[in-house]
C-alpha positions in Angstrom: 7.0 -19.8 5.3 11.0 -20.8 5.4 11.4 -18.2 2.1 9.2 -15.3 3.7 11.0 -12.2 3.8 11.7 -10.8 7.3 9.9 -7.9 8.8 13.2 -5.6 7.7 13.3 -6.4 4.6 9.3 -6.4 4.4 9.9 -2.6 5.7 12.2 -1.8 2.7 10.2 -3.1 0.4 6.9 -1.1 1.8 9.0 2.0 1.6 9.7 1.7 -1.9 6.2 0.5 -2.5 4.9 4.1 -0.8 7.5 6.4 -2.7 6.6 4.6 -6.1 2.9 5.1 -5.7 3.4 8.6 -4.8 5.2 8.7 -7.9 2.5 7.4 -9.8 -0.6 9.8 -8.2 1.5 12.5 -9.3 1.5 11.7 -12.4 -2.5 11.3 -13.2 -3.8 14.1 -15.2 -6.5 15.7 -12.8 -8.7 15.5 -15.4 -8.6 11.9 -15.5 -8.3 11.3 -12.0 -12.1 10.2 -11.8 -11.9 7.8 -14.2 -13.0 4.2 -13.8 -9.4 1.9 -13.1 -10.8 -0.8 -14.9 -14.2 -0.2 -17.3 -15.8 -3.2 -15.6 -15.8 -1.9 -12.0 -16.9 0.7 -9.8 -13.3 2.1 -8.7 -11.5 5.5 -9.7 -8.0 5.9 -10.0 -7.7 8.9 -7.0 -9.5 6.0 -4.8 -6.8 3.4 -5.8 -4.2 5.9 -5.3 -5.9 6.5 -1.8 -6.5 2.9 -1.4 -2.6 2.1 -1.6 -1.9 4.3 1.3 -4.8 3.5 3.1 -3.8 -0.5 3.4 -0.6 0.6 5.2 -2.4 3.1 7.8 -4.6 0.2 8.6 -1.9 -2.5 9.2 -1.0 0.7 11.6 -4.3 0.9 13.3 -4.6 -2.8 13.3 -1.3 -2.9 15.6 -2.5 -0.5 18.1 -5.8 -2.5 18.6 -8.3 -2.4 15.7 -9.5 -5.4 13.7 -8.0 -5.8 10.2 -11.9 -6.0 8.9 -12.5 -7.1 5.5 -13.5 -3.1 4.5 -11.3 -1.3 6.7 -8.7 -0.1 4.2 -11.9 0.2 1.4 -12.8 4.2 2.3 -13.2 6.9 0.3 -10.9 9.3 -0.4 -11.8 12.3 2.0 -12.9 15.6 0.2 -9.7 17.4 0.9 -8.1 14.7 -1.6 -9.0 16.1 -5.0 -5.5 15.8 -6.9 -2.7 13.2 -7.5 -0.1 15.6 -5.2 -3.2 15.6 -2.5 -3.4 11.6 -2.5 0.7 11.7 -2.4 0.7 14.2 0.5 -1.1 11.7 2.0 0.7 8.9 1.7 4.0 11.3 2.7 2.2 11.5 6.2 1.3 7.7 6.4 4.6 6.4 5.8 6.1 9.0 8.7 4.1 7.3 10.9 5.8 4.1 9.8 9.0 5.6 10.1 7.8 7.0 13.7 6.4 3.2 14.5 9.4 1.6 13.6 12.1 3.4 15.3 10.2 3.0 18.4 9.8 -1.2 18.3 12.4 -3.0 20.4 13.1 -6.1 19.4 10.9 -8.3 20.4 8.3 -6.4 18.3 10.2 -5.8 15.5 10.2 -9.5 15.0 6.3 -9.3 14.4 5.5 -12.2 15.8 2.2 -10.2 17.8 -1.0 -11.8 16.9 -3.2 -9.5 15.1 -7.1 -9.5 15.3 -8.2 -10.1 11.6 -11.2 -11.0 9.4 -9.8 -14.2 8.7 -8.4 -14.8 12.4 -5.9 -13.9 14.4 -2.3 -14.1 12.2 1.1 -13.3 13.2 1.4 -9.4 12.8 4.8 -10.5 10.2 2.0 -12.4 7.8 -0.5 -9.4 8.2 2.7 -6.9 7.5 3.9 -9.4 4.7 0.1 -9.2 3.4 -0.1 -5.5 3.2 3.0 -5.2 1.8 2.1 -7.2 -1.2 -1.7 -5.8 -1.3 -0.2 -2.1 -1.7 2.4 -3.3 -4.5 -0.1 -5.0 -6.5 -2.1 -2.1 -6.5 1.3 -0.2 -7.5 1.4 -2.5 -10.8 -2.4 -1.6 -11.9 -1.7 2.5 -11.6 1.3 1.5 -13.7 -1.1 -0.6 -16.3 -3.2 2.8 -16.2 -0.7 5.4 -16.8 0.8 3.1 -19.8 -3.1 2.4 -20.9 -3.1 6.5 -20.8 0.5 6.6 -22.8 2.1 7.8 -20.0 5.2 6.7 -19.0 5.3 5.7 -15.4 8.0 7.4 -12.9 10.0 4.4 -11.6 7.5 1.1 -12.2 8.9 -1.0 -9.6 11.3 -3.8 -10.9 10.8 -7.2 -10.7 13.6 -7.4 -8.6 12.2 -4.6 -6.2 9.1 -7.6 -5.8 11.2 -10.5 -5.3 10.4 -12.4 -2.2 6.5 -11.2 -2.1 4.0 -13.5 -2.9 2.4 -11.7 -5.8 0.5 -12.7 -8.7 2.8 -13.1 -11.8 0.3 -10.5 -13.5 
């Protein structure tokens, strides 16, 4: 916990996370967009894209009240989300509200230190932030494994640099 990244610079990090994987939704082919992410399970790459957005809108539900259940950033895309620009759209929106939710902690709350009600207790809302955080990038990484496994080039892959400091896997 002494090396954990503070809730600003967990914030940065986030943003960059959201822009890249806009980045990235744009750049699916629509008529790929349904395929599987990985042959051996179930998920398409437009629910990924949505699911990279829809980690961070929880975190944001889970502040005002909610539980951060085990399935509640695991939804479906909703119909009006057909294309990569749709999903991005999307994730333009979601990250205003972090902007919006930010600007209006005072200091005490931008410290994060709020218990949060979560499937596996209550946690500090900085660990559930630094959680997300991490959750969404990895996700970033696999759309960049499927746009290379497409030979696309990826818009921006985030650096290893731009993941220092979250606990992610080294793969």
């Amino acid at each position: 916990g002494a090396d954990r990244l503070s809730p600003e610079q967990l914030y940065k990090k986030y943003e960059m996370v959201f822009a890249a994987a806009q980045r990235f939704a744009r750049q699916f082919p629509a008529e790929r967009f349904r395929e599987r992410v990985i042959p051996h399970r179930e998920r398409v790459i437009r629910t990924l894209c949505y699911h990279v957005f829809r980690i961070g809108e929880a975190f944001l539900e889970t502040w005002d009240g909610a539980e951060y259940s085990v399935k509640i950033a695991d939804n479906e895309p909703p119909e009006s989300l057909q294309a990569g620009d749709d999903i991005a759209h999307y994730g333009a929106s979601v990250w205003q509200r972090f902007e919006a939710w930010w600007k209006t902690l005072d200091d005490e709350d931008r410290a994060l230190a709020r218990e949060l009600k979560t499937y596996y207790g209550d946690t500090s809302a900085h660990k559930v932030f630094e959680r997300v955080t991490w959750h969404s990038a990895q996700h970033c990484r696999q759309l960049v494994a499927v746009l290379e496994r497409m030979e696309i080039k990826p818009d921006g892959p985030l650096t290893a640099a731009d993941l220092a400091g979250l606990p992610l896997p080294e793969r």
